[in-house]
C-alpha positions in Angstrom: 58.7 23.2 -66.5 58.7 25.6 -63.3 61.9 26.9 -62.0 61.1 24.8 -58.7 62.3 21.6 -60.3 66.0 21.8 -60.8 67.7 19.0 -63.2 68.8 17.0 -60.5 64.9 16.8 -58.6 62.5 14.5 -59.6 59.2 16.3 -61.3 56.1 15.5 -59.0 51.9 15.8 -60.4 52.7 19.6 -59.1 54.7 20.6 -61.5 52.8 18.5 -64.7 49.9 20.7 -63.2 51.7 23.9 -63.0 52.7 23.7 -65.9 49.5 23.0 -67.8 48.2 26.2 -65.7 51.1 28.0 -67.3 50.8 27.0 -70.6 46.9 27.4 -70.9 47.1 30.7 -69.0 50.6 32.4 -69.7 49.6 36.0 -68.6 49.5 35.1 -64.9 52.3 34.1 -62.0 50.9 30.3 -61.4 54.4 30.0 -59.2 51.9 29.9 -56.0 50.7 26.9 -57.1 54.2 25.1 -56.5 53.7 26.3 -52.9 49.6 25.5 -52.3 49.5 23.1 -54.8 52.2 20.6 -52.6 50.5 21.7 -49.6 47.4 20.7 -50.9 48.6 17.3 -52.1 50.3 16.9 -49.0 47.7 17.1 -46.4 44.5 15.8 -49.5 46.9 12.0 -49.4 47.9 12.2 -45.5 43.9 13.0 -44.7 42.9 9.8 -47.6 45.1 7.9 -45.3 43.8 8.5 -42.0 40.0 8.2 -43.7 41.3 4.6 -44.8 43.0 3.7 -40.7 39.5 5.5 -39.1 37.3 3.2 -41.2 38.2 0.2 -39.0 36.8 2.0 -36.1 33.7 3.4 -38.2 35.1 6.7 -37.1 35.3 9.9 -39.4 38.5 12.1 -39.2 36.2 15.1 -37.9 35.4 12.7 -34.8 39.1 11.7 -34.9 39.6 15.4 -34.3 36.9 16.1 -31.8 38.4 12.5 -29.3 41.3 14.1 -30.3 40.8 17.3 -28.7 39.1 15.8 -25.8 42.0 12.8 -25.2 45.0 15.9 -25.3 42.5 17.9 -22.1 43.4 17.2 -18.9 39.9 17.0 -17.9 36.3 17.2 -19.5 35.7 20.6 -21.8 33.0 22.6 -22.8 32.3 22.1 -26.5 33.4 26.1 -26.9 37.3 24.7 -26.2 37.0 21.9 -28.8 35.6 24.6 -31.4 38.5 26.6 -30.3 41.0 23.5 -30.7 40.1 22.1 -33.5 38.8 23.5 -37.6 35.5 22.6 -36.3 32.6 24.7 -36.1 30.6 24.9 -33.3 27.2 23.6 -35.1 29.3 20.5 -36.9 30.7 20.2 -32.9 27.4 19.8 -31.6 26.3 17.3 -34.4 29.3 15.1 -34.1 29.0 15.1 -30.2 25.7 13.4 -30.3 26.8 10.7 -32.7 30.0 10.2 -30.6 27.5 10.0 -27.3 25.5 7.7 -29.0 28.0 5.5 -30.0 29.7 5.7 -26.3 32.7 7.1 -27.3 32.6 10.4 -25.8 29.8 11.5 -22.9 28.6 14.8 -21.5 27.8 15.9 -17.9 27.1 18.8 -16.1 30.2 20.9 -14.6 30.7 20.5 -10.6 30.7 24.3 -10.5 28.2 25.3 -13.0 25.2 23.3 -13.4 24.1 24.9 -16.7 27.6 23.9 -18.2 27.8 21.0 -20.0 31.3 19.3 -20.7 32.3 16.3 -23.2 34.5 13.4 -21.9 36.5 10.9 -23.6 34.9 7.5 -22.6 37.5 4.5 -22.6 36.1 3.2 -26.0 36.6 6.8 -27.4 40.3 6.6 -25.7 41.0 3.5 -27.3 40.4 4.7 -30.6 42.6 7.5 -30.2 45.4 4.9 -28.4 45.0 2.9 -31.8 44.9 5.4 -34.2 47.6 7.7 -33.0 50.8 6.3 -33.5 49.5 4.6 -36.7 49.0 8.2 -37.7 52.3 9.3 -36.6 54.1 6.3 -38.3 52.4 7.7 -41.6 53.4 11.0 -40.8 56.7 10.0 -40.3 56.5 8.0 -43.9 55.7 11.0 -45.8 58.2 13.8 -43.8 61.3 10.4 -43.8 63.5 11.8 -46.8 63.9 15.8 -45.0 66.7 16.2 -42.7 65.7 17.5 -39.2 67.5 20.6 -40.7 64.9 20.6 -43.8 62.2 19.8 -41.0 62.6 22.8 -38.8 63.5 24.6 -41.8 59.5 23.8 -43.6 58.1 24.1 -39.9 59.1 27.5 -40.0 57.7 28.6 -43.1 54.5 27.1 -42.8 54.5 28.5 -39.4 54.9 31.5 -41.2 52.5 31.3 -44.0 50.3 30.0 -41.3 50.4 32.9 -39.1 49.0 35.0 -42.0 46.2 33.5 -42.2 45.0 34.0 -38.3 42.9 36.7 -39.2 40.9 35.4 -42.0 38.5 32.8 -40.3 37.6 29.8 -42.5 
């Protein structure tokens, strides 16, 4: 059993799996995989559970993000700024703006001051998802983070922060 999981906390699928990983390979550290591994598991069930709330709307959670991005701008964006907002290339941007066009739930037109500049909008249908799906999403959020103190909270913001931060120069 890791060190992670003292006497008194309950064992999660983590630590069954860090421990096979140990056992069958006992010549290497597998400790990161208590860290990773739950960070993994983490977002892989919060992710299952916005893919499940999306269906509904016939929306994917790489759409969700891209009417994400363009509900949190003030005003319509070139797809550059959602590539830059979101974990979303700017190919897989271009692709997913056409199906949302198509579907009428986002729209492009050309910028006032730059003809040759095309910008995405959020259309009202587009909005609506978002209005819909947001606070459901925040409600689950809320589910899985409900048993950490806002000490613990601000405590695990801070380190993933910091693990974060160290990955800023290696581009996915």
């Amino acid at each position: 059993m890791s060190q992670e999981a003292s006497r008194s906390d309950p064992v999660d699928p983590v630590d069954r799996i860090q421990a096979e990983w140990a056992r069958s390979y006992p010549h290497l550290d597998v400790a990161p995989i208590g860290v990773l591994g739950r960070i993994q598991r983490v977002a892989t069930v919060s992710s299952q559970r916005l893919d499940r709330n999306l269906e509904r709307h016939g929306v994917s959670r790489a759409e969700f993000d891209l009417l994400g991005a363009l509900a949190r701008a003030d005003e319509p964006i070139r797809a550059s700024e959602v590539v830059s907002t979101t974990l979303l290339s700017a190919a897989y941007v271009t692709k997913l703006s056409d199906a949302l066009v198509r579907r009428g739930l986002i729209r492009r037109r050309k910028s006032a001051r730059d003809g040759r500049v095309v910008l995405l909008e959020i259309t009202e249908s587009g909005q609506s998802v978002v209005d819909e799906e947001l606070p459901q999403r925040l409600a689950d959020d809320e589910d899985v983070l409900a048993d950490l103190s806002a000490a613990e909270r601000e405590t695990l913001v801070a380190l993933l922060r910091k693990v974060s931060r160290s990955l800023s120069d290696q581009r996915m």
